[in-house]
C-alpha positions as CSV (number, residue, x, y, z in Angstrom):
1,X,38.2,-16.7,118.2
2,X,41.0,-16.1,116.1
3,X,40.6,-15.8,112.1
4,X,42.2,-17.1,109.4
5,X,43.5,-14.9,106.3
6,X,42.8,-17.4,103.1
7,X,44.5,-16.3,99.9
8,X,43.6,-17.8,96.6
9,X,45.8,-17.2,93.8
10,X,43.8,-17.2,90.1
11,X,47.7,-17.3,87.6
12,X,44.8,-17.3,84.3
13,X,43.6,-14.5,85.5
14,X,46.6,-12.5,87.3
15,X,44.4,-12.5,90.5
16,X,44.8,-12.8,94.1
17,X,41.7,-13.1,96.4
18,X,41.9,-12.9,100.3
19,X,39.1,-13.1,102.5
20,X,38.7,-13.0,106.2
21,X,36.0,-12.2,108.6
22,X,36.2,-9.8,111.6
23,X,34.5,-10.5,114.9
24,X,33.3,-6.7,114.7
25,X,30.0,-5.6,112.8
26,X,30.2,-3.8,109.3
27,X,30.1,-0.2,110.3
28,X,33.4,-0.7,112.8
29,X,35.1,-2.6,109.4
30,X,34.2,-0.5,106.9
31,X,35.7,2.8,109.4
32,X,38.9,0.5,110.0
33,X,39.6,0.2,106.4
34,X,38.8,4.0,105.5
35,X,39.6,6.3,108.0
36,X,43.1,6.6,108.1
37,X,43.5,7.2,112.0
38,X,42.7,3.7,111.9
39,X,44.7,2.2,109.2
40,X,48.1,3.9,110.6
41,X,47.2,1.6,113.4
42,X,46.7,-1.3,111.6
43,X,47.6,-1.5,107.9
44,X,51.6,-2.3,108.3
45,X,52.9,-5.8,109.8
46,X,54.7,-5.0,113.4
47,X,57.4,-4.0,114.0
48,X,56.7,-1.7,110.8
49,X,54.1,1.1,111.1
50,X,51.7,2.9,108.8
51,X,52.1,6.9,108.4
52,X,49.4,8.2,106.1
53,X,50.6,12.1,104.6
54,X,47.2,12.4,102.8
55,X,43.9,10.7,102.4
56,X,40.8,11.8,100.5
57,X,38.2,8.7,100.8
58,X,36.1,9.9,97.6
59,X,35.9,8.7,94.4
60,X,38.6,10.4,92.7
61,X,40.6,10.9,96.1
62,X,43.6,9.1,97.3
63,X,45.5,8.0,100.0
64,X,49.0,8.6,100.0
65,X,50.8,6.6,103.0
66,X,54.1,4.8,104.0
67,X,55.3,2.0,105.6
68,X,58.5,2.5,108.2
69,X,60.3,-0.1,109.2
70,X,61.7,0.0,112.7
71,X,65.1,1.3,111.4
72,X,63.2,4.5,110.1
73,X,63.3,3.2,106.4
74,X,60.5,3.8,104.3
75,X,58.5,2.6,101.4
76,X,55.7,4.6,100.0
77,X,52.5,3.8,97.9
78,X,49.6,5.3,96.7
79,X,46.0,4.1,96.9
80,X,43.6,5.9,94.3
81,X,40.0,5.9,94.8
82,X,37.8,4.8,91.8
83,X,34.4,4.0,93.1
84,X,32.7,3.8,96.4
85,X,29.4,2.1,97.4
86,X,29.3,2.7,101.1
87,X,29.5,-0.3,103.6
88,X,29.2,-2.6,100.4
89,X,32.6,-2.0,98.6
90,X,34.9,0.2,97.0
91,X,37.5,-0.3,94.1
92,X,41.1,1.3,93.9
93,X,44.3,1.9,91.6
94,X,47.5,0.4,93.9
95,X,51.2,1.2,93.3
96,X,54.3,1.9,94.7
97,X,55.4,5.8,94.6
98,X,57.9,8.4,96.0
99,X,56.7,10.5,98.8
100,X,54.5,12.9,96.4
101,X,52.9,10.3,94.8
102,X,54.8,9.9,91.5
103,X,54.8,6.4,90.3
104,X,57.8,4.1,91.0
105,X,59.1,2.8,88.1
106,X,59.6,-0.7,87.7
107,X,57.2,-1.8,90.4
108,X,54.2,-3.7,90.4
109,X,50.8,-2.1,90.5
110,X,47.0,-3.7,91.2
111,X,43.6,-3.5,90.9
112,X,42.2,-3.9,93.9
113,X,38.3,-4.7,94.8
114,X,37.4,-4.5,98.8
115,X,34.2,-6.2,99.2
116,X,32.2,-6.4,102.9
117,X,29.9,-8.5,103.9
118,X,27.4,-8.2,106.9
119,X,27.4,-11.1,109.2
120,X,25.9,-9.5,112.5
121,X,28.2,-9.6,114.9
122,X,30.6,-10.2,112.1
123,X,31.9,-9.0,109.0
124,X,33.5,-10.8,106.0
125,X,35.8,-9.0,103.9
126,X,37.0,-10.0,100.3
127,X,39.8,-8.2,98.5
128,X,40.3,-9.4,95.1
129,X,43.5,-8.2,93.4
130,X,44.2,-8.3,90.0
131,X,47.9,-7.5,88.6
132,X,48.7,-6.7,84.7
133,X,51.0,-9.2,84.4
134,X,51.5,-13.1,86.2
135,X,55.0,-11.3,87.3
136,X,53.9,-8.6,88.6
137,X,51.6,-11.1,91.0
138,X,55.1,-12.9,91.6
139,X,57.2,-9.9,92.3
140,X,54.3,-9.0,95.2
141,X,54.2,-12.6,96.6
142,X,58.1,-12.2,96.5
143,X,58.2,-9.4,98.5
144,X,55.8,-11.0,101.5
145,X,52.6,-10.0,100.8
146,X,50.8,-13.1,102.2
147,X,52.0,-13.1,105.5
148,X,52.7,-9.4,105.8
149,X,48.7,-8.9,105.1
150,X,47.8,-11.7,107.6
151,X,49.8,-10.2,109.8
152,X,48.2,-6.3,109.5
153,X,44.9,-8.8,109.7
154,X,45.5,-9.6,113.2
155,X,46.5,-6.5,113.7
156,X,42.8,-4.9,113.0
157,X,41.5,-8.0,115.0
158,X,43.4,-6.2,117.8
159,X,42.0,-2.8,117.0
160,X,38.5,-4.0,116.8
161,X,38.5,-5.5,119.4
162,X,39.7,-2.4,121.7
């Protein structure tokens, strides 16, 4: 059965929270979203693709990855870990950066909070992102957040089910 991506947008609060559930149980889920063999396979809306150049899933670590369209372009960004309860959550640090990292000016960044929940067969995640600034929500919207998650959604439907 084919899941839904529901996003909620909080403007008081400069939030965006997206929850879906994935017919695969939590330890499969949680691996998808921090192992990142598996989120090169996933994390990017076809036809683009994720390349990951580093990743250190600690608190403290990072994952440094880009997207690449199917021209070859790329766009970079930079995930920072900040605290990690295993198979419950972890929160992250989110901008957009050059190839080594360094921040990209100008660019919206986020707080974001990846929450699982165990539903046997089943796992719901939540990811609640918070923005400085309403804009900065906007300027992500803009760029086709919504349906580019959604997509990279269905795309880890794919991969758990495989």
């Amino acid at each position: 059965m084919a899941n839904k991506t529901v996003f909620t947008k909080h403007l008081e609060s400069n939030r965006i929270l997206v929850t879906r559930e994935f017919a695969a149980p939590l330890a499969a889920t949680w691996k998808a979203w921090t192992e990142s063999e598996l989120l090169d396979k996933w994390w990017a809306p076809r036809p683009w693709k994720t390349e990951t150049k580093s990743m250190d899933f600690r608190e403290g670590g990072s994952w440094l990855y880009c997207m690449v369209g199917p021209t070859g372009e790329k766009h970079w960004s930079c995930r920072n870990f900040i605290s990690i309860d295993r198979n419950r959550n972890f929160t992250t640090s989110d901008f957009f950066c050059d190839e080594n990292g360094n921040v990209a000016q100008n660019t919206p960044g986020s707080q974001w909070i990846i929450t699982f929940h165990d539903n046997g067969p089943a796992t719901k995640v939540e990811v609640a992102i918070t923005f400085n600034t309403e804009e900065d929500m906007k300027v992500l919207v803009a760029m086709g957040f919504e349906g580019g998650f959604a997509m990279a959604h269905s795309n880890l439907d794919e991969l758990l089910a495989s």
